[in-house]
N, C-alpha and C positions, 0 to 999 in steps of 0.2 A: 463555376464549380458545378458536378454533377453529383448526387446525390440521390439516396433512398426515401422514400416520402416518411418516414418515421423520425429520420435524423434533420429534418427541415428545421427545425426551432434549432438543435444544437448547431447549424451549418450558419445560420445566421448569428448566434451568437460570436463563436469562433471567432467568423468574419470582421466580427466590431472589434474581440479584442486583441487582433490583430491590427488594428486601426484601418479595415476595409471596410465602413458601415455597407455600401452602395454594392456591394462586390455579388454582379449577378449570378444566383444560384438556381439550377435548376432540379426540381424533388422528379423523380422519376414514381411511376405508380404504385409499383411494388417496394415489400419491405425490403428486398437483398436481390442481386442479382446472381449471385452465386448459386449454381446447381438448378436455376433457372431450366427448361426446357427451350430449344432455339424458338418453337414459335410463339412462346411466351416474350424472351428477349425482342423477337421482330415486330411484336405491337410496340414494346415498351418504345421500343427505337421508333418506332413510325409517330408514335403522340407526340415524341417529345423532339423531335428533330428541330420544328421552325421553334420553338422555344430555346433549344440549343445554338441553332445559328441567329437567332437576333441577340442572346444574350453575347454571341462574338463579335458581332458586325455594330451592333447598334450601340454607341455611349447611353451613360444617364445625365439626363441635360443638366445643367450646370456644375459638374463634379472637375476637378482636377486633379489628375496624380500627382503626388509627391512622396517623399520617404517619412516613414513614419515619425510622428514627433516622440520624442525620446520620453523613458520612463522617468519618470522625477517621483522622488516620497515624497509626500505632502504630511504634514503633523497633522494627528487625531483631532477632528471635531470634539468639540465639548458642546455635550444633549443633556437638555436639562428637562424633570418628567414632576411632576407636581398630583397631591392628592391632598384631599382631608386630613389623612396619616402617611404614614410610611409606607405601609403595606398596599394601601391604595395609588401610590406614585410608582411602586415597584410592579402591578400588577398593569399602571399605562404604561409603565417601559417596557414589559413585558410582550404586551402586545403589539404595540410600534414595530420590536424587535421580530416578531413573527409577522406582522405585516410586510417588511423589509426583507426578508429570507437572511437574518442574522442569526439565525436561533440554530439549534438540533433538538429544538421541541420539548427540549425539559426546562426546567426551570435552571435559569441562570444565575449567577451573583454579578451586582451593580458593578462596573470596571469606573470606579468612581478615580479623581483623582490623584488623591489619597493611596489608593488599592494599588494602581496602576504603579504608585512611586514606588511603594513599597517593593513589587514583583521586580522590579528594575534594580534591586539591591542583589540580584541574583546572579547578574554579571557585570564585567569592568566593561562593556561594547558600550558607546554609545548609542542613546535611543535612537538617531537617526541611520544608523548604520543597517545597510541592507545586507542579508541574510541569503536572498534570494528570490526571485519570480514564481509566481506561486499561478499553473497555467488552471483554466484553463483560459479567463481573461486577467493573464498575466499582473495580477495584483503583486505590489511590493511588498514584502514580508521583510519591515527595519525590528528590526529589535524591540521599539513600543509597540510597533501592533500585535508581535507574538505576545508582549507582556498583556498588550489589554483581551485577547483570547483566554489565555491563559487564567487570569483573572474570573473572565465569566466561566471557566470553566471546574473552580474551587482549587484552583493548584496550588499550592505552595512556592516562594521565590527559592526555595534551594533546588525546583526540579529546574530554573530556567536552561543549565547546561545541556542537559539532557534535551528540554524543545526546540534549543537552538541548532543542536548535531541532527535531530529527527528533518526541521526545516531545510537545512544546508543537503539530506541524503535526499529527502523528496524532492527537491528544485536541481540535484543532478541531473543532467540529462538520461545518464545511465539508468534510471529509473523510467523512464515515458512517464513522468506523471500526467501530459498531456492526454494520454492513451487511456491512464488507468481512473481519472476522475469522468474521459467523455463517453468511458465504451460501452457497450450493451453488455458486455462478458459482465460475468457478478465480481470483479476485482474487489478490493479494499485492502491501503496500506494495512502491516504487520508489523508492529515496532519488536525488534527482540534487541533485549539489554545484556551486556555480559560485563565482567569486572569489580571491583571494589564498590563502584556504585551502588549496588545493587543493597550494600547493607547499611549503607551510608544515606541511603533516601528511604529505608524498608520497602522495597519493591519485592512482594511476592515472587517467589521464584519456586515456591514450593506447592504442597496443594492444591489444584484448581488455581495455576499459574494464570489461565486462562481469563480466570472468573471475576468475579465480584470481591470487595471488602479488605482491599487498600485503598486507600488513598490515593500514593503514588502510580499505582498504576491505572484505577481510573479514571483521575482530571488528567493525565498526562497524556492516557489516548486521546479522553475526550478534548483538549486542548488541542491536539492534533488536527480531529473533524473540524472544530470552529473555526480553527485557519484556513481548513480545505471549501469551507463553507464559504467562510467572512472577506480571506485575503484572492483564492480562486473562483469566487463566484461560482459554485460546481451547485447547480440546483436540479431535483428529478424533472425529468421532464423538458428541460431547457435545455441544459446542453452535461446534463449527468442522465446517459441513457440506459442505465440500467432494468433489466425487462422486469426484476422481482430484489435489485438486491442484494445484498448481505448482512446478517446481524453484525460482522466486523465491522461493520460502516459506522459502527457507533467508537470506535474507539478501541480496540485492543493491544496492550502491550505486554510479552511476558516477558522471562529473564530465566538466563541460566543457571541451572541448579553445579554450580562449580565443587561444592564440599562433597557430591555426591559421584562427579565422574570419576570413570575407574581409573584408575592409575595409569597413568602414561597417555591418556589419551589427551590429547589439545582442545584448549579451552578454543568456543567459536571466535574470540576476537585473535587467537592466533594462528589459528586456519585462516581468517582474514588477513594476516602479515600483519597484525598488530601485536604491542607489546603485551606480553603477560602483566606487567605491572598497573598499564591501564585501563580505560573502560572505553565500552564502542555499545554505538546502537546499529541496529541495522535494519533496513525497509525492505518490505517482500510483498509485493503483488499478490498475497493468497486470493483463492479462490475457493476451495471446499479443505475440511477437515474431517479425515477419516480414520476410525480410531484402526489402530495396530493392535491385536491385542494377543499377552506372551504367553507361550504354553510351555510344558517342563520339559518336553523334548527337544532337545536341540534341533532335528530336520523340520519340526513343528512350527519353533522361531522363525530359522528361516525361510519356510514355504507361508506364513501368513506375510516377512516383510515383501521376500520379490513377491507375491502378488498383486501384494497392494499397489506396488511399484507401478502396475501392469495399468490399472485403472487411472493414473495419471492424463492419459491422454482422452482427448474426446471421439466419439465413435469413428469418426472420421481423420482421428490422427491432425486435423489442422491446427493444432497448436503445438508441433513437436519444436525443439530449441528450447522449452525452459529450462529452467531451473527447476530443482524440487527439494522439499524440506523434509528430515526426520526429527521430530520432537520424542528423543526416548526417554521414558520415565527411568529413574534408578534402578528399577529392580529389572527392566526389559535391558537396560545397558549393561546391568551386572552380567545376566543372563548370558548375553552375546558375549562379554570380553570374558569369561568362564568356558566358552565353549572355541577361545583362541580369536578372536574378533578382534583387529584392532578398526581406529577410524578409515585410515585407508583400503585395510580389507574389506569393510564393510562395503563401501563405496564401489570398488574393484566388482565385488559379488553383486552389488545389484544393479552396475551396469552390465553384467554380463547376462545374467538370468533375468532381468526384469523387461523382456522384451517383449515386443507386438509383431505379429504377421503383415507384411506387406502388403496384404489386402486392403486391409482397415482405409492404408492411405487412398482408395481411390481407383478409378479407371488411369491409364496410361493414355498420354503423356501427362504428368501431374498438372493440373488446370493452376489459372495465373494466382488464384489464394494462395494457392501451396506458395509456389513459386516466389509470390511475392512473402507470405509468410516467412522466409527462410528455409521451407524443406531442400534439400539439395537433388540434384537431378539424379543423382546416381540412385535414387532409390529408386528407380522408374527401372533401373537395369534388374534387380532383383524381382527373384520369383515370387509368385501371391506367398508362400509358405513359408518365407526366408522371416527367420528373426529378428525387424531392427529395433537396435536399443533407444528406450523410452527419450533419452535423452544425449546428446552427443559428446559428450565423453563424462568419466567417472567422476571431475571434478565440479560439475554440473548439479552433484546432491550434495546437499550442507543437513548436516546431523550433528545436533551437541543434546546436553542432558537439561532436559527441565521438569519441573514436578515432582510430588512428594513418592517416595516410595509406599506404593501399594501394590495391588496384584498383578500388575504390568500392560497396564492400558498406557500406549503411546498413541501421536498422529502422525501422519503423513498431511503435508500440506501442498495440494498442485497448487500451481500458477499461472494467472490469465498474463498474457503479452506475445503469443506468436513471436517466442525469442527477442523480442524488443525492449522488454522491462526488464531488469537484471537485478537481481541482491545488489543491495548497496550499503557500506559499511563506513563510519564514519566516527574517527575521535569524539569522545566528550572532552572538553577543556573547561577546566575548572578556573573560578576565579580566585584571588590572592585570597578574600574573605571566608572563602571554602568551608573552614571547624565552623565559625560563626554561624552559615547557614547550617550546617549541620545539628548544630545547639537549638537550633530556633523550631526546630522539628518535634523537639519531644514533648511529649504529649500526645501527638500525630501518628503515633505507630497503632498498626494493627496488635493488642493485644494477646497476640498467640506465637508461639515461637515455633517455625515451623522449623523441621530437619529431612 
């Protein structure tokens, strides 16, 4: 394998959990080869050539290939952490745990046996039942290990449905999770909730959906990360090569504001082609959040959304194929479907207007990023000044209502994956038990009613 000397730790990691610990790799001097100058490339080739041909000619003594041995769940170790007091055996677990790269650096609660059983009352699955492969060294995500994340993440057993659809959309392929926990881009899964759940677990959907101060939706992100942590092994530096980042990385989940969309328009789990009567989570590759914000002219609304549209893409256009998300607050939604807007119109208008100049992409003939990124060749035909759209067709934006009605601050969210990571939506399945957990909740709610 040929490699950038930046990503040498993560190229070894990969390696191993892919079951090639030996699998010789070579780090090249530079950070990226891309946009290189040739006679910059012609050193890099000359250092590294006889490293490149011994690493094809020469074996590593005593190794032998065979097919990888198979994944098996293995049941949870039981650790046992000892102090003076309580507080003192939880502060050596503590630390173990941040020794071990198990943590996300806050303080956790014990996934004691007890704790663990409890969270397991959240669904009918068997604890040993696999979920999923959780990349980027392929840890098995059964059913008890989401619970004992979960656990240290202060969750409650009525959210387990909910972590089980989140684990099952990230371990899709259709997602790359492989992509988005190793890459340098600032990725971080986006959980967005829609349907009956949402009142049924008090999942903020309103106010600073985004924010702070449920419950529900902060162990539920953060139960997320500790999987992405615990069960994928995704560590900075290792083989999670992010250059700065994202605060999302701590866990964010919001939810749709459904009492608030205008009339007629489709809730996001049935633009997804699920049922209205159900609930769906869905994972998005965000990247940045940029607010939208409404003015009371109509040509206003729409010259702040396609602009924003326009800023999707990087200077260089090489991540064109995503996906892109509109979060409209209620009063920005009202705003639009008042001024004759429905979902599809919207969509229809800002792949038509929300477009970039030819240039952006690049000198001719589009170099092998692009190429390999997904750009298509036919944009090499068009002139530097031809307008192509941000994204390749209308259905390519997903827009539903979340947040409390104020003065009409919405986001726009791009997305890291060079068309490879996709929205990915997925049933919640509830278990027989379902009102029981829901009973077990009260107490648990954010004391504010938002509308």
């Amino acid at each position: 394998m040929i490699d950038a000397k930046p990503f040498l730790a993560d190229s070894h990691s990969s390696a191993t959990g892919a079951g090639m610990p030996d699998l010789r790799i070579v780090a090249l001097s530079v950070a990226a080869t891309a946009g290189q100058p040739p006679e910059i490339l012609e050193k890099v080739a000359k250092e590294s050539a006889k490293e490149i041909i011994d690493g094809l000619t020469k074996g590593v003594k005593g190794v032998v290939a065979g097919p990888p041995a198979p994944l098996k769940p293995k049941p949870a170790e039981v650790l046992s952490y000892t102090g003076k007091n309580y507080d003192e055996a939880i502060e050596t677990m503590e630390k173990f745990f941040l020794s071990n790269r198990w943590s996300d650096g806050l303080p956790i609660v014990p996934a004691t046996k007890e704790a663990v059983g409890s969270m397991l009352k959240g669904t009918d699955l068997p604890r040993d039942h696999v979920v999923g492969i959780v990349d980027p060294r392929k840890g098995i995500a059964t059913v008890e290990k989401i619970a004992i994340n979960a656990v240290m993440a202060g969750a409650r057993p009525a959210y387990m449905p909910v972590l089980i659809s989140i684990v099952q959309a990230l371990t899709d392929p259709s997602f790359d999770l492989y992509g988005v926990q190793a890459t340098g881009g600032l990725a971080a899964p986006l959980v967005i909730v829609s349907g009956p759940i949402i009142k049924d677990l008090n999942i903020n959907f309103s106010y600073s959906t985004a924010g702070p101060g449920w419950r529900s939706n902060s162990t539920i992100g953060r139960a997320m990360r500790l999987i992405l942590i615990n069960l994928g092994q995704a560590w900075p530096g290792v083989n999670d090569m992010k250059d700065v980042g994202n605060p999302a990385k701590f866990g964010i989940l919001i939810a749709e504001n459904e009492a608030q969309t205008p009339r007629g328009w489709p809730t996001l789990r049935e633009q997804e082609g699920f049922s209205k009567d159900g609930s769906t989570i869905s994972v998005y590759a965000s990247q940045s959040y940029r607010q939208v914000m409404k003015h009371s002219i109509k040509p206003y609304i729409e010259e702040a959304t396609f602009e924003q549209m326009k800023t999707a893409l990087t200077a260089d256009a090489s991540q064109w194929g995503e996906e892109i998300v509109f979060v409209f607050s209620p009063s920005y939604a009202e705003a639009l479907a008042n001024a004759g807007y429905t979902v599809d119109s919207i969509r229809r208008a800002l792949f038509e207007e929300g477009r970039v100049p030819r240039r952006i992409f690049g000198p001719r003939p589009l170099g092998a990023l692009a190429v390999a990124s997904g750009i298509p060749k036919w944009i090499d035909e068009l002139p530097d000044n031809f307008g192509v759209p941000v994204v390749p067709s209308a259905e390519h934006i997903k827009l539903f209502i979340g947040g409390g009605r104020g003065p009409g601050c919405s986001f726009m969210i791009d997305q890291w994956g060079f068309g490879n990571s996709h929205f990915t939506t997925k049933e919640v399945k509830l278990p027989p038990n379902w009102r029981e957990l829901v009973n077990e909740l009260k107490g648990w709610e954010t004391p504010i009613e938002v509308k």
